[in-house]
N, C-alpha and C positions, 0 to 999 in steps of 0.2 A: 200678733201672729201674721206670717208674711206668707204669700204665695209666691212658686217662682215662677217667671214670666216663662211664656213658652220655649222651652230648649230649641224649638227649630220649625220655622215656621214654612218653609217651603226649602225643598233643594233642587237645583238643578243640576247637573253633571254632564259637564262637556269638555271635549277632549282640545288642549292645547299642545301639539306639536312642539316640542323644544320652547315650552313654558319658560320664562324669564319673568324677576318680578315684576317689569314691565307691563307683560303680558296677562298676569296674573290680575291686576289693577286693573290695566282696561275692561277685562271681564268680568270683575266685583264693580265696577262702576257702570257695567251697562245690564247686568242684574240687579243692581239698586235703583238705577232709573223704572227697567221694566218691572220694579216690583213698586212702585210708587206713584205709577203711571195706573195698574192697576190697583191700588188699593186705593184712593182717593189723596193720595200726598202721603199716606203714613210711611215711617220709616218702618223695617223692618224687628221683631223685638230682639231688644239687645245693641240695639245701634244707635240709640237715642243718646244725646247728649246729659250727661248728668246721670248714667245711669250708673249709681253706685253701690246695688245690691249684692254684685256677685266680688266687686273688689272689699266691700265689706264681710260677705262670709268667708271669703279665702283666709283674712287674719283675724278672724276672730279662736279666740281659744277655745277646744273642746269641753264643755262640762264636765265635771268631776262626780263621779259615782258616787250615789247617795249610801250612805252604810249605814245599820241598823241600830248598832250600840257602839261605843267608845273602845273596846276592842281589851277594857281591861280586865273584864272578869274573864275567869278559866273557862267556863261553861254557862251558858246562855238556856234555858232549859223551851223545848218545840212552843211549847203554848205560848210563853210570851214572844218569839220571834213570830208568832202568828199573828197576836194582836198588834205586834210593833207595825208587821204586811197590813195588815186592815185597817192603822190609821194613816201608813203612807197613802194606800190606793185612796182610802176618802178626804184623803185632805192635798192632793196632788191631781190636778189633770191630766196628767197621762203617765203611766210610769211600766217599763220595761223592765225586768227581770231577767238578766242575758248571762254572759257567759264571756269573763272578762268586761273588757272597758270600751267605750264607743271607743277612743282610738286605737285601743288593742283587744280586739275582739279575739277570745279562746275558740271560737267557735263562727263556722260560714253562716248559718243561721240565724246567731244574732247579728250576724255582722249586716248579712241584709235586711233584717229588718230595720236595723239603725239607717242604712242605705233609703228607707223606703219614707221613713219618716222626714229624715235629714231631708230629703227630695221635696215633702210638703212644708219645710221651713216650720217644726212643728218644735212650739218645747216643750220636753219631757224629762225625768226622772229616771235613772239608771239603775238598776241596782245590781252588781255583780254576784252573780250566785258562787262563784268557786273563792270567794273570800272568806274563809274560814274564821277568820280572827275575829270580825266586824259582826260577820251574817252567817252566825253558826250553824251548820245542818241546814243552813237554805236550801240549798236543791232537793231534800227530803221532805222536807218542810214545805215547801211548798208544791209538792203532788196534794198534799192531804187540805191546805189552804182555798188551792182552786180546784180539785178535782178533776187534773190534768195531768198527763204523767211526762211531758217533755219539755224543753228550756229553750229557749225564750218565750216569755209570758207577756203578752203587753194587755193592761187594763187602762178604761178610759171612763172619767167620771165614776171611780168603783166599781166599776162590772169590766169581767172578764171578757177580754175580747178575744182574744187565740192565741193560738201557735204562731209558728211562721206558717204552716202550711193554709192556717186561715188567712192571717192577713198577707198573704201572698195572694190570693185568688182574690179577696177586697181590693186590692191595688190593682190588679188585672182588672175588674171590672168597674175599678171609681169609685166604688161604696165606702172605702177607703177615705181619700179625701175629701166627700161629703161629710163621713164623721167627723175628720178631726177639722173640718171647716164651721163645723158648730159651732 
């Protein structure tokens, strides 16, 4: 599990008059001196040599949603799509239940929370609820499962963690990344 390095460690903002890239350089290089000068030599995060965490998630390929059954029977009946959910969540460290795909999110909702995870470098389990074929009656199916009535669902270590509207306010406040830094 990877943490990302801090997005932005200090800004300063100052006005270049008919900026050239010239200009521009001299003044990333005399923000790097002054920020090196105060921090004891370190570079800034992100400027380090060798650093190859963010060139590596740029090409790495999105995981493929987890589906429930094979997609070949006609009907799937609730209970066993229930018990299929309760050995995904216990046997998966984190797994979301969204709406559509991390790269094609049906829904703003899941799509931030994929946003929010993605941000902690976390892996997780997908599982598309508007897949009919796979994950029959999922998004009915699972109001009566978790005892939640809205879509995205993310559980961790098998217990229910929330909504978006929970682990949005987790993430506001870092209780967030403490859990999934377990």
């Amino acid at each position: 599990m990877l943490e990302l390095p801090q997005l932005c460690d200090s800004v300063k903002c100052v006005a270049i008059p008919a900026s050239s890239k010239g200009s521009l350089q001299v003044a990333w290089k005399q923000w790097m001196t002054e920020h090196i000068t105060a921090n004891a030599g370190k570079l800034p995060p992100g400027n380090a040599q060798g650093n190859s965490l963010w060139a590596e998630r740029k090409h790495s390929p999105a995981k493929e949603n987890f589906v429930l059954t094979d997609g070949l029977a006609e009907c799937v009946k609730d209970d066993e799509i229930i018990e299929l959910c309760r050995k995904l969540v216990s046997s998966s460290r984190i797994v979301v239940f969204m709406k559509g795909s991390r790269e094609n999110p049906d829904c703003s909702f899941s799509h931030r929370v994929c946003l929010m995870l993605d941000e902690l470098c976390v892996e997780y389990e997908s599982v598309d609820t508007m897949d009919e074929v796979h994950n029959h009656n999922l998004r009915n199916v699972l109001k009566r499962f978790s005892d939640w009535p809205t879509i995205p669902q993310v559980y961790v270590k098998g217990t229910f963690l929330g909504g978006y509207d929970i682990i949005e306010e987790m993430h506001k406040s870092g209780e967030l990344k403490s859990i999934m830094m377990k």
